[in-house]
N, C-alpha and C positions, 0 to 999 in steps of 0.2 A: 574762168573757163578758158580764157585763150594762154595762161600761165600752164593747165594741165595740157592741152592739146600741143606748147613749145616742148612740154617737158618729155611727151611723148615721141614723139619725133625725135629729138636727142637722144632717148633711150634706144627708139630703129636703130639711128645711125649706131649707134657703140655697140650696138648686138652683131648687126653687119658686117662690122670690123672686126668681132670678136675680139676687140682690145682689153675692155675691163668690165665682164662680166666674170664673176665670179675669179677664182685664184688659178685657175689653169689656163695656161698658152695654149695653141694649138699650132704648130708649126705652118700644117697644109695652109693656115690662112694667109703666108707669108712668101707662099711658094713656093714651100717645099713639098714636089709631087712623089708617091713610093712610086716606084717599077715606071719611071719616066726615063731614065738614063740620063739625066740630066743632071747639069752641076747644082747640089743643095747647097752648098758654103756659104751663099751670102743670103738664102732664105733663112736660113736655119741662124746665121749671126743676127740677123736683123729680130729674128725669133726671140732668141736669147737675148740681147739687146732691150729689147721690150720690158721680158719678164725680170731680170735685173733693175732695172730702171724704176720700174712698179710694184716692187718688189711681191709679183707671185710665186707661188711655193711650189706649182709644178708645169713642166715641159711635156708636152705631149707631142707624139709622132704616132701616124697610123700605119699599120699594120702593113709591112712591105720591106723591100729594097732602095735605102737611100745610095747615090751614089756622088762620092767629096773629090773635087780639086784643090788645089791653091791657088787661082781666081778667083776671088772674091772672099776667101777666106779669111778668117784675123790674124794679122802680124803684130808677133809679139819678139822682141829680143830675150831669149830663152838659151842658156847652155844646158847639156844634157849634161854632160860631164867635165870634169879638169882636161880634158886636150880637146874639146870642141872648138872645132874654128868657124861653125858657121853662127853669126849673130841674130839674124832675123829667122824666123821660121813663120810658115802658114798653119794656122791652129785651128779646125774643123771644130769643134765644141770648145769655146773658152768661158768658164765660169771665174770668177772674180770676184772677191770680196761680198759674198753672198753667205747669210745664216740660213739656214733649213729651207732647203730644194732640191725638190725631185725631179729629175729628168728618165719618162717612162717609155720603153721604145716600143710597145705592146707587141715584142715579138718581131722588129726589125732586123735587117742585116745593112749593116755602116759600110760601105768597100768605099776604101780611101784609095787615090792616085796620087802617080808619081811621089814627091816627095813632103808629107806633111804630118804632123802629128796629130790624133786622132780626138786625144783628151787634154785636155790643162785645169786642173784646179788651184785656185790660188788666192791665199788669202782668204780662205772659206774653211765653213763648220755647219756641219750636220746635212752634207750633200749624200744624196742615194741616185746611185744610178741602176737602173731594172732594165731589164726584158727587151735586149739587144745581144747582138754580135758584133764583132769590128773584124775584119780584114784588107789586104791588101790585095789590090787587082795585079799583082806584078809585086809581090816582095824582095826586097833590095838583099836578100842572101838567096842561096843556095844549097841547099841540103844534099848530100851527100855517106855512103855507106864506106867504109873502109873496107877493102875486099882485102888488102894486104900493106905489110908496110917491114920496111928496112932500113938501115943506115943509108938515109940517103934518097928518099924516095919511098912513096905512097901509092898504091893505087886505089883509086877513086870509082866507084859505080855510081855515077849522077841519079838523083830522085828525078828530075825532069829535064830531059834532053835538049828542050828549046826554051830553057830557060838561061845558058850559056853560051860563049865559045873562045875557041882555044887562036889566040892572033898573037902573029910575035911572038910563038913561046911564051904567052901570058895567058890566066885564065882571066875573063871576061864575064863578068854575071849581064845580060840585057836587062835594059827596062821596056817600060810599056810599051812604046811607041814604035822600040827599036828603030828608030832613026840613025843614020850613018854618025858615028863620032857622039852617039849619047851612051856606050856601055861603060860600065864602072870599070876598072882592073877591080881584081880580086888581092888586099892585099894582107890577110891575113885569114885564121879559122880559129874554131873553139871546138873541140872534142864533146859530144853529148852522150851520158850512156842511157841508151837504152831503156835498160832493166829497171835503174834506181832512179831516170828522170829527171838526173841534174847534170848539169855542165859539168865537164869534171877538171878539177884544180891544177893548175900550174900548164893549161895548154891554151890561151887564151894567145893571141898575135902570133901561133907558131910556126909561120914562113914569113921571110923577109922576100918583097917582091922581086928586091934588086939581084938575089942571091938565089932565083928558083927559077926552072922553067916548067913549062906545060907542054906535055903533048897526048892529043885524043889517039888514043886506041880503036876507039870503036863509037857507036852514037850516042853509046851510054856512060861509057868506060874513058878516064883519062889516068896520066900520071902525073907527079907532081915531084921535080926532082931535084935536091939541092940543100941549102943549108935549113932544117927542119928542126925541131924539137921532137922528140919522140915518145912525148910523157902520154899517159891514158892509151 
């Protein structure tokens, strides 16, 4: 009698915790609040964490707005590509050598900050990811309409006006915070078309920063003028 009445009690506790009952995580048990505005990164690792470790098959989030930093998030040394020169990155969802897991956002929206990458899978098979969005509260480009262009210069209709500015003859994408001495230079673009929905070939780096200046026309409008490529 007192082996079942221990045994019961243990079971309380582990339901509590929601650690290992049945195969599904539950994030919220870890800390991660939807529509809190608060940083998820290290609820959500300690989340993952778990259900890797214990090897459960699904990650669960309820139904809302997560919102990621890079406090508390996972650092991973990760290159994106051949001229990356940053080594460490903060990774909001890291999966890792894991066989069949699902991670379900029942209808979530992910908005990452400042600078971090949203997903990493690695070393892994037979991962599903469902019923989410991901965006950025402040994306580190700039969209832009070409109103005209010539040997020598571009004109520019910005998609959003205080998402830039024009300093030193440089164009300037801000970030979130816009804090004094945190805007990027702008030092290249990529041509998109439109119509067909893909980048178009051969205009990928096509200003050289050293070689261009900028200057705003208007709130919406800039120019961009100098040594260019003029393909697309």
């Amino acid at each position: 009698m007192h082996w079942l009445y221990t045994a019961i009690i243990a079971s309380s506790a582990i339901l509590m915790r929601g650690e290992a009952i049945g195969q599904a995580v539950d994030v919220s048990l870890y800390g991660a609040t939807p529509n809190s505005a608060q940083n998820s990164s290290p609820s959500v690792a300690r989340a993952i964490d778990f259900a890797l470790r214990h090897h459960r098959s699904k990650i669960l989030f309820k139904r809302g707005r997560y919102d990621f930093w890079p406090q508390g998030a996972v650092i991973r040394h990760l290159f994106i590509s051949n001229h990356d020169g940053v080594a460490e990155r903060a990774v909001a969802i890291s999966i890792e050598h894991v066989s069949g897991l699902e991670l379900d956002g029942n209808g979530s929206e992910f908005v990452f900050h400042d600078s971090m990458l949203p997903i990493v899978i690695s070393h892994s098979d037979r991962v599903t990811l469902r019923n989410f969005s991901i965006d950025y509260a402040s994306p580190h480009i700039v969209q832009a309409k070409v109103v005209s262009k010539n040997d020598g210069f571009v004109d520019l209709h910005m998609d959003s006006p205080t998402s830039y500015r024009v300093k030193d003859d440089h164009l300037f994408i801000l970030t979130e915070d816009d804090s004094p001495g945190s805007e990027q230079v702008a030092r290249g673009s990529v041509v998109f078309d439109p119509e067909g929905r893909w980048l178009v070939a051969g205009t990928g780096d096509n200003w050289e920063v050293d070689k261009t200046t900028a200057k705003r026309i208007d709130r919406e409008t800039l120019i961009v003028a100098g040594h260019l490529q003029q393909e697309g």
